[in-house]
C-alpha positions, 0 to 999 in steps of 0.5 A: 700714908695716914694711919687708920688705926689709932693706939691709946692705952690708959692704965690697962685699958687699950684703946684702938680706933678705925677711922679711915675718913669715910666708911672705915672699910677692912682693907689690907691696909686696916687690918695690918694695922688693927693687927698691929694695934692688938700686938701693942694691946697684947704686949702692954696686957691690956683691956681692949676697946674697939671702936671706930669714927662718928657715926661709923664703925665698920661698912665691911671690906674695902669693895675695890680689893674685893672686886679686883679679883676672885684670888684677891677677894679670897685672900681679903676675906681671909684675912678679915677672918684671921683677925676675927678669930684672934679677937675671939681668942685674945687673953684679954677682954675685947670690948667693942664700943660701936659708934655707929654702922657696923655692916658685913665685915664691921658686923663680924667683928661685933661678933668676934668681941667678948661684949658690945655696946653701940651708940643709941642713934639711927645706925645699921647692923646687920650682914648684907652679903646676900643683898649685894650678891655674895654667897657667905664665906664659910667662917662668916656662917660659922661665927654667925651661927656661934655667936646670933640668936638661934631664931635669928640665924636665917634672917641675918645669914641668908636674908640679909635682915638688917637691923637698927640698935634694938633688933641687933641686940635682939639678934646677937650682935650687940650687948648693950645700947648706950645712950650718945652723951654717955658714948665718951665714958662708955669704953672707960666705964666697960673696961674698968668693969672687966678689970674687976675680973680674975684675968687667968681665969677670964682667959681660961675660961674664954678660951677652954668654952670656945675649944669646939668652936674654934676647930669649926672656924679654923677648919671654915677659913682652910675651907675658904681659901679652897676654890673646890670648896667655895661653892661646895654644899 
């Protein structure tokens, strides 16, 4: 089987990029591995940049798990928000360097990282959930509601608005937007600049600011995997 997720590490910079072929979608098998790549990226103390393939970063979860079943779906989904909350809690920073679309689940993990930069270009980022007919789970509302522009909030959760490289960084999900032939030393450039940073205090500081936060997203995916509570208001 083909590894979608590849590892590079260079000095104390790790590098791990999704590349399924096609819309690099978050299926069981991404995510085992992405998991994986921050195992390696936690062991060697490394900077992490997350990336994907041309023109792509995420298109969210893998549809067929998600429609094989509520159960599956459920389980997916929690998963998918597991791996963001490790994200937010990485001892190191998590850099994403987006080349592309980032859509759903890809959004949520934008999200999830300490800085975001995305490739200038005609790319969509936004969460579609409401578009496509899901109700948002309840850990995708919360990080959303930590993490977009309070004016923003309504028209990503529950209009599905989505954005082109300039309103994404207006709504939240993106820091910076990099012009495409600096795209190659972007990641480096980013990670060199968070070496420069006292790491015992960038992870104290990361983690004692986002405490509150974390009980709330702890308790929204316990919440999402109670079916009483799925559709609970």
């Amino acid at each position: 089987m083909t590894d979608l997720v590849t590892y590079t590490l260079n000095g104390n910079v790790a590098t791990i990029a999704m590349d399924d072929g096609k819309a690099n979608v978050l299926s069981t098998q991404m995510i085992t591995e992405l998991n994986e790549a921050f195992d390696k990226a936690e062991a060697d103390d490394a900077i992490v940049v997350l990336t994907g393939r041309e023109g792509m970063f995420s298109g969210g979860f893998n549809l067929k798990e998600m429609q094989a079943g509520p159960k599956e779906a459920m389980i997916l989904t929690s998963k998918g928000s597991k791996l963001a909350r490790r994200i937010m809690a990485f001892p190191k920073p998590v850099i994403a360097l987006s080349t592309g679309h980032s859509i759903a689940m890809g959004a949520f993990l934008l999200l999830a990282c300490d800085y975001r930069m995305i490739a200038d270009g005609d790319y969509k980022v936004g969460l579609n959930e409401t578009l496509i007919g899901m109700t948002m789970h309840n850990f995708g509302i919360e990080i959303a509601r930590y993490r977009l522009a309070k004016n923003y909030f309504n028209r990503c959760v529950i209009n599905a608005e989505i954005f082109n490289p300039k309103g994404a960084v207006h709504a939240g999900f993106i820091d910076r937007i990099v012009p495409a032939e600096q795209m190659p030393m972007a990641g480096a450039m980013a990670g060199q600049m968070f070496g420069q940073l006292n790491m015992t205090a960038f992870k104290g500081t990361k983690l004692r600011s986002r405490k509150a936060v974390f009980q709330i997203l702890d308790q929204a995916i316990e919440d999402d995997l109670d079916p009483e509570k799925i559709h609970a208001v």
